[in-house]
MARBA-243134 format. One record per residue: y, z, x of N, C-alpha, C in turn. Coordinates in steps of 0.1 Angstrom, whole numbers, plus 5000, padded with zeros to 4 digits. Each point is the difference from the previous one (the first is absolute). Layout:
<atoms>
YZXYZXYZX...
</atoms>
This chain:
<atoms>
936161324556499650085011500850135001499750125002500550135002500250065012501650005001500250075010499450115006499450075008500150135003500350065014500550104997500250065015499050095005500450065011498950045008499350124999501450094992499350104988499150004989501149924991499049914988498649985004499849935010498449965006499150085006500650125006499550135003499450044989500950034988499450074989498949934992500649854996498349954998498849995009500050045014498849955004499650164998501150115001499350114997499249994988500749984989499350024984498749905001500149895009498649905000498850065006500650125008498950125005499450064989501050074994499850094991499249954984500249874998499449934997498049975002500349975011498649985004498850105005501050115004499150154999499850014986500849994988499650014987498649984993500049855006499549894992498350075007499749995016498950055004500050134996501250135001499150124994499449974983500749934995499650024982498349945000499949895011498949944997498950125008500150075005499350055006499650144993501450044993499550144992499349934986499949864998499449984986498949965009499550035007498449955010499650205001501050105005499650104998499950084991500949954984500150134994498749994990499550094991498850024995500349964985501150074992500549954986499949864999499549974990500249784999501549984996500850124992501249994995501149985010499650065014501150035008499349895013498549974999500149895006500949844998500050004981500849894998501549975001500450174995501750015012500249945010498650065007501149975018499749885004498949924988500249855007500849944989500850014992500950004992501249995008500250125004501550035012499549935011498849965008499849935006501049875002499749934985500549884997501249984997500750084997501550024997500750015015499050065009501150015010499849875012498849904996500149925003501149904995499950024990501349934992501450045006499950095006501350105009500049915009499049995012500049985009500249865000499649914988500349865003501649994998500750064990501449995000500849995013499450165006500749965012500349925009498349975004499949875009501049904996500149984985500649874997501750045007500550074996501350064999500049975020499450055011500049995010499349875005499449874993500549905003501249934991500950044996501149964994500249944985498750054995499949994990500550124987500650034988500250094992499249964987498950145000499049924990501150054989499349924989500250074982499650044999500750154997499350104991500350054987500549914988500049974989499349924995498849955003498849974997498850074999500050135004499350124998500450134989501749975000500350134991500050024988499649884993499250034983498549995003499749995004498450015003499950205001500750055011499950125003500550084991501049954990500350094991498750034990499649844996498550014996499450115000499550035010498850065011500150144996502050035002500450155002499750054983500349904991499750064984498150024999499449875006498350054996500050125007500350105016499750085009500550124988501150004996500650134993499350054988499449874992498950014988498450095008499949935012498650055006500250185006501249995002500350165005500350104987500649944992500250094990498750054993498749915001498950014994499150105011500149965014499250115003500850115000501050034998500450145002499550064988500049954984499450084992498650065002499249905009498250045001500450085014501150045007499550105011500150134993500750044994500150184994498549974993498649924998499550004993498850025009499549975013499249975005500550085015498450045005501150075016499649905010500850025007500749875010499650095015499249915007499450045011500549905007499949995014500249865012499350045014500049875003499350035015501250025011500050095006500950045014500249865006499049905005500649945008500949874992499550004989500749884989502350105000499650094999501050135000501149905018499050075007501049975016500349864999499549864993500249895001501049984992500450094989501449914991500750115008500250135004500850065007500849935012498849895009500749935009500549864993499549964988500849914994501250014998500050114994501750074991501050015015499550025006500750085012500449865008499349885001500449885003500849954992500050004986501049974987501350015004500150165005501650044997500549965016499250005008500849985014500049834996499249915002500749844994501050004993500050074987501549974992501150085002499850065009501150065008500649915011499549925010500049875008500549934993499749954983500649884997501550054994500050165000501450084993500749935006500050025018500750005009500349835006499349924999499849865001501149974993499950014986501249954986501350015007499850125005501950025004500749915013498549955010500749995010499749834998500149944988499749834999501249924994500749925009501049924992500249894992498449944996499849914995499950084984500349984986499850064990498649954996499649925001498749924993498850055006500550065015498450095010500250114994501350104996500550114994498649974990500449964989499250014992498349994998500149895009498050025006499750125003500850055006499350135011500250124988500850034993500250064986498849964993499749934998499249944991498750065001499550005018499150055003500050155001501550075006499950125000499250084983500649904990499250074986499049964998499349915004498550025000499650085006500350075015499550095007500150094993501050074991500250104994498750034992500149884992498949944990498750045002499949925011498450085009499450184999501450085007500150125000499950024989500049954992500050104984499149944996498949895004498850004994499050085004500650045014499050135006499950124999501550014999500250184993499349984985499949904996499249974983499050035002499349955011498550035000500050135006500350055006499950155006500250094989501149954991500750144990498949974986499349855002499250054989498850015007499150015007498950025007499850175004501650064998499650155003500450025015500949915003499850075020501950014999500450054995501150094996499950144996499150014992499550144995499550125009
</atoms>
């Protein structure tokens, strides 16, 4: 069972927010956005951040999940994602890249959700004395990251950088 204090518990029920706004915006902009590509993202990130959100819960009923049972799997993931980006970047100088505006404002409030979460979990890490929630909440801070940079991917190759 895990101790916590009444800070500690503040911050997870914060992040369990921040969590669950996630999880309904992703499902909602993959219900709004028009691309099938960026629909399958954000119910993608959807599901990841359900996977956030159950950690926490666990962690705030006194539970500390494992999360070394996900990190060769993810490393997995991160080598197929780098093969799939390296590939379209050759076919975008080749083809012109158009997008729909409102697909545009939907990873804009994605990204913009990204960095304020993993900024929350920056701040979380430092103020946790248990080392084993240290690491959960790290754990998750780099998937958030993770996230962010699958959207700036889809933005920087879709042309809504340009």
């Amino acid at each position: 069972m895990v101790d916590l204090n009444n800070k500690e518990i503040s911050l997870l029920k914060d992040a369990k927010d921040h969590e669950k706004l996630c999880v309904a915006k992703y499902k909602e902009h993959a219900e709004k956005a028009n691309c099938q590509e960026l629909k399958n993202l954000f119910n993608s990130l959807s599901s990841k951040e359900q996977d956030h959100l159950d950690s926490i819960t666990q962690i705030l009923n006194g539970t500390v999940p494992n999360i070394n049972q996900n990190i060769g799997q993810n490393q997995s993931n991160q080598a197929t994602n780098t093969q799939s980006e390296f590939n379209l970047g050759n076919l975008q100088g080749e083809m012109k890249i158009s997008y729909d505006e409102n697909d545009k404002l939907l990873c804009q409030d994605a990204l913009s959700t990204e960095k304020f979460v993993s900024s929350t979990y920056n701040t979380s890490i430092f103020e946790f004395r248990d080392k084993n929630i240290r690491q959960v909440l790290n754990h998750i801070q780099t998937e958030e990251q993770e996230h962010g940079k699958k959207i700036y991917d889809y933005m920087n190759t879709h042309g809504m950088y340009n």
